[in-house]
SEGURO-820409 format. One line per field, with one value per residue (C-alpha): chain; x, z, y; residue in three letters. Coordinates in nm, 2 decimals, always signed. Layout:
% SEGURO-820409
cadena = [A; ...]
xx = [X; ...]
zz = [Z; ...]
yy = [Y; ...]
residuo = [ala; ...]
% end
This chain:
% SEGURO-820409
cadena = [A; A; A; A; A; A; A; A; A; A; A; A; A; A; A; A; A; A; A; A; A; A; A; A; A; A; A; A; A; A; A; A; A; A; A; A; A; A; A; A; A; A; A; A; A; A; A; A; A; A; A; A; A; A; A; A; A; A; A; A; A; A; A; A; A; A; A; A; A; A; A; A; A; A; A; A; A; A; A; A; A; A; A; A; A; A; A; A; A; A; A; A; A; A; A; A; A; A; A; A; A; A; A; A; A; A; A; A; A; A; A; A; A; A; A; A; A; A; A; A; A; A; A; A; A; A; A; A; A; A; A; A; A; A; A; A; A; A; A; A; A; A; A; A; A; A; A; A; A; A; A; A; A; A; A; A; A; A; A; A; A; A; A; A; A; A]
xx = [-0.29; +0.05; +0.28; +0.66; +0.96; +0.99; +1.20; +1.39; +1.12; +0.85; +0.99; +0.76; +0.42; +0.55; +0.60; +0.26; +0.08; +0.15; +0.13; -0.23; -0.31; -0.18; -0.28; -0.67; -0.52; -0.58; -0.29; -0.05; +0.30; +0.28; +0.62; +0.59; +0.67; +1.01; +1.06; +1.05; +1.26; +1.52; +1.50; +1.57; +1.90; +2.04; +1.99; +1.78; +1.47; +1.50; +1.19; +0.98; +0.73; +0.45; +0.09; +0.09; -0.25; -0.21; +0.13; +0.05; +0.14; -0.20; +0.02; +0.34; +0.50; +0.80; +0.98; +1.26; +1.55; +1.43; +1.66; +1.53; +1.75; +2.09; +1.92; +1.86; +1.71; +1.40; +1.19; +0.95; +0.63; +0.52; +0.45; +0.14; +0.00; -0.25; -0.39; -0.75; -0.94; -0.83; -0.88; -1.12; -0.99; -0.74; -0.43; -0.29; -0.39; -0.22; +0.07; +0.14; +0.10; +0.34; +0.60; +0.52; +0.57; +0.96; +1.03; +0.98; +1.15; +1.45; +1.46; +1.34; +1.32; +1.02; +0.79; +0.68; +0.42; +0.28; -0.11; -0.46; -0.46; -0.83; -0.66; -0.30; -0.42; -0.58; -0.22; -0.13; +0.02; -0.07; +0.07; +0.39; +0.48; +0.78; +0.85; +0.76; +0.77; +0.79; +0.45; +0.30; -0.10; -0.16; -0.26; -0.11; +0.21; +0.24; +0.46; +0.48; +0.73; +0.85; +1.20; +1.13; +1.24; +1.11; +1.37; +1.26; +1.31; +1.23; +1.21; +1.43; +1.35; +1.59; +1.67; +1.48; +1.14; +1.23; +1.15; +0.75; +0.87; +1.02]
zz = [-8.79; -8.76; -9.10; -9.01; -9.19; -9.22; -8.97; -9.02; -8.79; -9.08; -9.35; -9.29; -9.28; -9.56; -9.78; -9.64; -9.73; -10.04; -10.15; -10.01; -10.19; -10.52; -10.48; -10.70; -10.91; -11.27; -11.33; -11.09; -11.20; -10.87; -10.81; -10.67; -10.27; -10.43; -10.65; -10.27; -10.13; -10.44; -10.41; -10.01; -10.11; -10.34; -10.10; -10.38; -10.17; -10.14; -9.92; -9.77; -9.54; -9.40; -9.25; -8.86; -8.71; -8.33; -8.39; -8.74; -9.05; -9.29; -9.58; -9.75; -10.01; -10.18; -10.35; -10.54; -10.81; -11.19; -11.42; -11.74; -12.04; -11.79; -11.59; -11.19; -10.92; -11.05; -10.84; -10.88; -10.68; -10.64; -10.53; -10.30; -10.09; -9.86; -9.71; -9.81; -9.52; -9.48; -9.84; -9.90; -9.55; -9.70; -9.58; -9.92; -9.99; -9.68; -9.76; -10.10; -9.93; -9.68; -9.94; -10.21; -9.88; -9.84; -10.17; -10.18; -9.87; -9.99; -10.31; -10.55; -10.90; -10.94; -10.94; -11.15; -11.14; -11.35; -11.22; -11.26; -11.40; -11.19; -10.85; -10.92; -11.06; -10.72; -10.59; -10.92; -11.15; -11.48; -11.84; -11.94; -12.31; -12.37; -12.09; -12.15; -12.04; -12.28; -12.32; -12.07; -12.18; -12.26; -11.95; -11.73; -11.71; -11.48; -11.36; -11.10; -11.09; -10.82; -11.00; -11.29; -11.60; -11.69; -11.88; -12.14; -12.31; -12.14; -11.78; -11.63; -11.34; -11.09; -11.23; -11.00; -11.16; -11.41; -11.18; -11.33; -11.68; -11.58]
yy = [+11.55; +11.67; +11.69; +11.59; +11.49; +11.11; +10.93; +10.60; +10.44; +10.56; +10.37; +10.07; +10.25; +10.46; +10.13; +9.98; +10.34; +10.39; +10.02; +10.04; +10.38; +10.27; +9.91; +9.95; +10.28; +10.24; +10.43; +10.27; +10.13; +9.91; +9.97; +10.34; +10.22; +10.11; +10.44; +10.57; +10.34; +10.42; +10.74; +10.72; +10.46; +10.71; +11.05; +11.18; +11.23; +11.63; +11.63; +11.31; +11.39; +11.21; +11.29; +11.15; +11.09; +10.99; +10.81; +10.62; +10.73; +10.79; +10.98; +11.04; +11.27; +11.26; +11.54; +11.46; +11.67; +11.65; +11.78; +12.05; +11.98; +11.99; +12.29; +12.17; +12.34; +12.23; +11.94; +11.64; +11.63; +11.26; +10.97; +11.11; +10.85; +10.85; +10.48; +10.44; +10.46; +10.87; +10.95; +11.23; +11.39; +11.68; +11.44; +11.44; +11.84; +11.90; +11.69; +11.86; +12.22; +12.19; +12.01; +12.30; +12.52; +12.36; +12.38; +12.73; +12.80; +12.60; +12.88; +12.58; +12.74; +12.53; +12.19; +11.93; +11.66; +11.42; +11.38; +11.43; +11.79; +11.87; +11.79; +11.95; +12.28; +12.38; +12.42; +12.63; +12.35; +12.39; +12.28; +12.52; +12.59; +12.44; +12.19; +11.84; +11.49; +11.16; +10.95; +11.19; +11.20; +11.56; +11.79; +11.53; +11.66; +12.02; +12.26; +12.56; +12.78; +12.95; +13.16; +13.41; +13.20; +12.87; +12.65; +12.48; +12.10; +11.78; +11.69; +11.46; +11.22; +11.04; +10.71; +10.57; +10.61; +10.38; +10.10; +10.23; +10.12; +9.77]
residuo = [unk; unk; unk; unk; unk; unk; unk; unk; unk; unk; unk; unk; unk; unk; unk; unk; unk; unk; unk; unk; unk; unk; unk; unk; unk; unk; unk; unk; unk; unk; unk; unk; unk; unk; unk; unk; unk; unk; unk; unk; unk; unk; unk; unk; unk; unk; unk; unk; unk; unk; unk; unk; unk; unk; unk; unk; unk; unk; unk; unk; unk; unk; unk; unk; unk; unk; unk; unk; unk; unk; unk; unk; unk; unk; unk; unk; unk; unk; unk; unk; unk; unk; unk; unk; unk; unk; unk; unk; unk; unk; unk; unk; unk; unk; unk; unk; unk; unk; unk; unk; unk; unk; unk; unk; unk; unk; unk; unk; unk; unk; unk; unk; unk; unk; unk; unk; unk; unk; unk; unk; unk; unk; unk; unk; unk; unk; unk; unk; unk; unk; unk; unk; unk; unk; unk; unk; unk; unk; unk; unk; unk; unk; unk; unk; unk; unk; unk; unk; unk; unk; unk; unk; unk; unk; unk; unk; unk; unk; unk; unk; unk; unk; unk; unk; unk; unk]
% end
C-alpha cells in the first residue's frame, strides 16, 4: 500500500470509494463524495490523499480549513473512506496518520473531527473544553491540537459540508 496525494486521474475512484464506504453507514449524509468534490471546486481541500494498492485506489482522506470563532489555522479531518472489501486492513489508520503527519508538518495549530470517539482517540482526539460543534452528539465531536493555545467558541466548516444538511 502506498499513501500519495490524489491526482486528477483519482477523482473517479475517490467518488466510487467513498460512495461505497458510506453507502450502508447509519450515520451517512449520503452526500459526503460531493462534500469532496466541493471542497476540491473551491481549492479548499488543504490535504486529499488517497491509499493506492497496486494502482487502485482502496481509501481517501480529506483535510480541509475549519474556522474557531474567526480564528484559522485550525483543520477538519473527514470524510475517511475506505471501499469495503479493505476495511479492517489499517487503510483508513494509515490514511489518518499520514494526513495528521502533513498537518503538522505544514505548522497546523490543530485538527478537528467529528467521529466515533473509540476510533479517533487512538490518534489523540479527544473532547476540548470550550470548542464545540452545533447538533454534534456529545463525545462525537474532537480535537487535537498541535500549537500551545486552543481557541475557543464554535467550529466552522467550509460551506461545503452543508450539502450533509440538504
Amino acid at each position: 500500500m502506498w499513501i500519495r496525494s490524489e491526482t486528477g486521474a483519482d477523482h473517479a475512484a475517490i467518488r466510487a470509494v467513498v460512495d461505497a464506504a458510506f453507502a450502508q453507514a447509519p450515520y451517512a449524509s449520503g452526500t459526503e463524495s460531493r462534500i469532496v468534490e466541493a471542497l476540491r471546486r473551491e481549492d479548499a481541500l488543504s490535504i486529499s490523499l488517497v491509499a493506492d494498492i497496486d494502482g487502485r485506489v482502496a481509501g481517501h482522506v480529506a483535510i480541509s480549513p475549519v474556522s474557531i470563532a474567526g480564528t484559522t489555522g485550525w483543520h477538519g479531518l473527514g470524510p475517511v473512506a475506505v471501499a469495503p472489501a479493505e476495511q479492517g486492513h489499517g487503510i483508513g489508520s494509515a490514511l489518518v496518520q499520514a494526513a495528521l503527519s502533513e498537518l503538522r508538518t505544514a505548522g497546523s495549530l490543530g485538527c478537528v473531527v467529528l467521529g466515533e470517539p473509540g476510533y479517533y482517540a487512538r490518534f489523540g482526539f479527544d473532547a476540548v473544553e470550550g470548542l464545540s460543534y452545533p447538533d454534534a452528539p456529545p463525545g462525537y465531536f474532537m480535537a487535537l491540537v498541535f500549537g500551545e493555545t486552543v481557541p475557543r467558541g464554535v467550529v466552522s466548516y467550509h460551506p461545503a459540508f452543508s450539502l450533509a444538511n440538504g
